[in-house]
C-alpha angles and dihedrals in degrees: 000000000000120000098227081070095067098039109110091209098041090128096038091065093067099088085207089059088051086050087050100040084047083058108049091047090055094054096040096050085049098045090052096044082052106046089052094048083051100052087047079045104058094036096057089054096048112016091218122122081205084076101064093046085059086047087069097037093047074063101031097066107038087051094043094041088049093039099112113032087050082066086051096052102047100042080055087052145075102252109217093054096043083052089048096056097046087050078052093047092042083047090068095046089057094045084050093049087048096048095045097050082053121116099246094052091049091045085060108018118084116229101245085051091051089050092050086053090054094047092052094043081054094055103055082050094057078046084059095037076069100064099032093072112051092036093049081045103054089031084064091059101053090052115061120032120262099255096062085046088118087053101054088045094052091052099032081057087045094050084048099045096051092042088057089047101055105026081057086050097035089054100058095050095038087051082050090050109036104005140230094304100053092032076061095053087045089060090048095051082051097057101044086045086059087043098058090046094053090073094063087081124073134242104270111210119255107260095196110112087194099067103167096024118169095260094227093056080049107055092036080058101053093041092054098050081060098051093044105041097071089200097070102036097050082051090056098035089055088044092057091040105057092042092046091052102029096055093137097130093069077061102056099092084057093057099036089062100023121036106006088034085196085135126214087325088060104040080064100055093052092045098060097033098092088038086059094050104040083053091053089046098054098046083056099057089053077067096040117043114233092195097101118088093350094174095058097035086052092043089052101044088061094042088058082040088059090045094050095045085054089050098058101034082059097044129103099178109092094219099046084053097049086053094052091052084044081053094041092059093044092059095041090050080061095054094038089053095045092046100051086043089061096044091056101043091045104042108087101230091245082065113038092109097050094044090045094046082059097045088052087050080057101044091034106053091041096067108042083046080044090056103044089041086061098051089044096049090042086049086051110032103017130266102276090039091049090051091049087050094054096047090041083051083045091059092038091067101041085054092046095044075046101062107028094042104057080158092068100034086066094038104141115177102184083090088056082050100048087047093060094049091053086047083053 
């Protein structure tokens, strides 16, 4: 073994990875701050909790309907640049957002003209949504070397997770102390700022020996190197799972004022619980390597996923429930580690945009359904009952992936690693 596998900060010490990880903290902690703005936003223009739903689906259909032939077209082109024009686009839909929460806009416009506005402005950044993924996704890979693959994931996830974190948190206060229409400006700030980074690294060559390439026999291509490499769809298959069924998070607002009755203090607290514990999770695992017997540890990291989703959807007492959502992200920072970890490792670098574009179908889909499943089951069965479902349907599918898929139950990727250190 190599002792750059066991170094914590293996990835770290690649001064391109610390550019791309400053980046992508700067966009995802402006695209969170955002989203939520937005959403105060919207509500206080219509009053209507309908509103928010078509927020997400204003997002939902344009990044599932370009899904694919966004693969096809990153995987054609150079990354850093590609990467550089979607942070430009996404540039304009945060200028928009801050001129039509402006004063004057809001002094001529009428509101349903401003929401429509809104909605438009949503939708070419779902277009966009479209593009990040599967470009942040191959860049990566042609930063750091194969054999720290594990590492980078592990603070690539952790960069991610805490962006999200604090530009959700930031967002509430900075809408309390300047207001929509500055929160706005400071997105935008954010995302010029990560603009201007991304040119400290360099243009990376196109690895894909197929330039030019007819786009059907493309996609078919991409879409069947998911379906047939068992690794990586049972990977995806567990990801959208356990977010389609443990959705218990688009259900928080309802037991913070209804069951637990702990108010918007309360609500808080729950909200960033399992964000808390999925972070700390994933700084651990840069100490303790996850490589080892990858199919089990992730198989069993949605099983406890499923358990902790159970306990709080049967708990009454506002703390035990706050430690089962801690838990619940804890669980879910293992299985986001390990399977970025096998997406990575798997993907042939000519393919990683097509495979990620359907990684983020998967994903994608999963949470916008996950959402809606969990308002129709609560509507239906009641809220605690519908939480309980959705973890019980959680542990149904580990225990079924892990009968019928003895492959990826003994999936071990510290082979895939080794193999990449002897390449090198």
């Amino acid at each position: 073994m190599s002792k750059i596998k066991n170094d914590p900060y293996a990835a770290l010490r690649i001064k391109e990875f610390n550019i791309f990880l400053l980046v992508r903290f700067a966009l995802i902690f402006g695209w969170s701050m955002q989203f939520i703005v937005i959403e105060w936003q919207v509500y206080a223009l219509t009053k209507d909790p309908l509103s928010l739903g078509i927020i997400g689906l204003m997002e939902i259909i344009p990044a599932l309907g370009m899904a694919l032939f966004a693969g096809h077209i990153v995987d054609q082109r150079e990354k850093r640049n590609l990467l550089a024009i979607c942070i430009a686009a996404f540039s304009l839909i945060s200028f928009g957002l801050f001129w039509i929460t402006s004063d004057a806009v809001e002094e001529s416009w009428s509101k349903t003209t401003i929401l429509y506005a809104i909605y438009g402005l949503v939708f070419f950044g779902g277009f966009l949504r479209s593009f990040f993924g599967p470009t942040i996704f191959s860049l990566v890979a042609l930063i750091v070397p194969k054999k720290i693959y594990p590492n980078a994931a592990t603070w690539n996830s952790s960069t991610w997770q805490m962006a999200r974190v604090l530009g959700v948190g930031f967002a509430g206060f900075s809408i309390s102390w300047i207001g929509v229409h500055w929160s706005l400006c400071i997105v935008f700030g954010l995302v010029m700022f990560s603009l201007l980074v991304l040119f400290k690294i360099e243009k990376k060559p196109i690895l894909n020996p197929n330039i030019g390439e007819p786009m059907v026999k493309s996609l078919k291509e991409g879409v069947n190197f998911v379906f047939k490499t068992k690794a990586v769809l049972g990977a995806l298959t567990l990801d959208m799972v356990s977010v389609l069924f443990g959705g218990a998070v688009a259900l928080l607002a309802i037991f913070a004022q209804d069951i637990l009755k702990v108010g918007p203090q309360g609500f808080g607290i729950l909200v960033a619980a399992p964000s808390v514990g999925a972070f700390l999770t994933m700084l651990i695992t840069a100490y303790i390597p996850i490589s080892k017997n990858a199919g089990m540890k992730l198989l069993f990291a949605i099983f406890g996923f499923g358990v902790c989703i159970i306990v709080f959807g049967l708990s009454s007492t506002f703390w035990i429930s706050v430690v089962a959502l801690f838990f619940s992200g804890v669980t879910d920072g293992v299985s986001m580690v390990i399977r970025q970890t096998i997406l990575q490792l798997k993907t042939p670098d000519h393919m990683r945009g097509r495979v990620s574009s359907v990684n983020s179908m998967f994903v994608g889909s999963s949470n916008e359904l996950g959402a809606f499943e969990s308002g129709v089951t609560a509507k239906l069965m009641g809220t605690a009952t519908a939480v309980v479902f959705g973890g019980t349907m959680t542990l149904i599918t580990v225990v079924t992936t892990a009968l019928v898929s003895p492959t990826f139950r003994k999936l071990d990727l510290t082979k895939d690693i080794e193999a990449h250190e002897a390449e090198e």
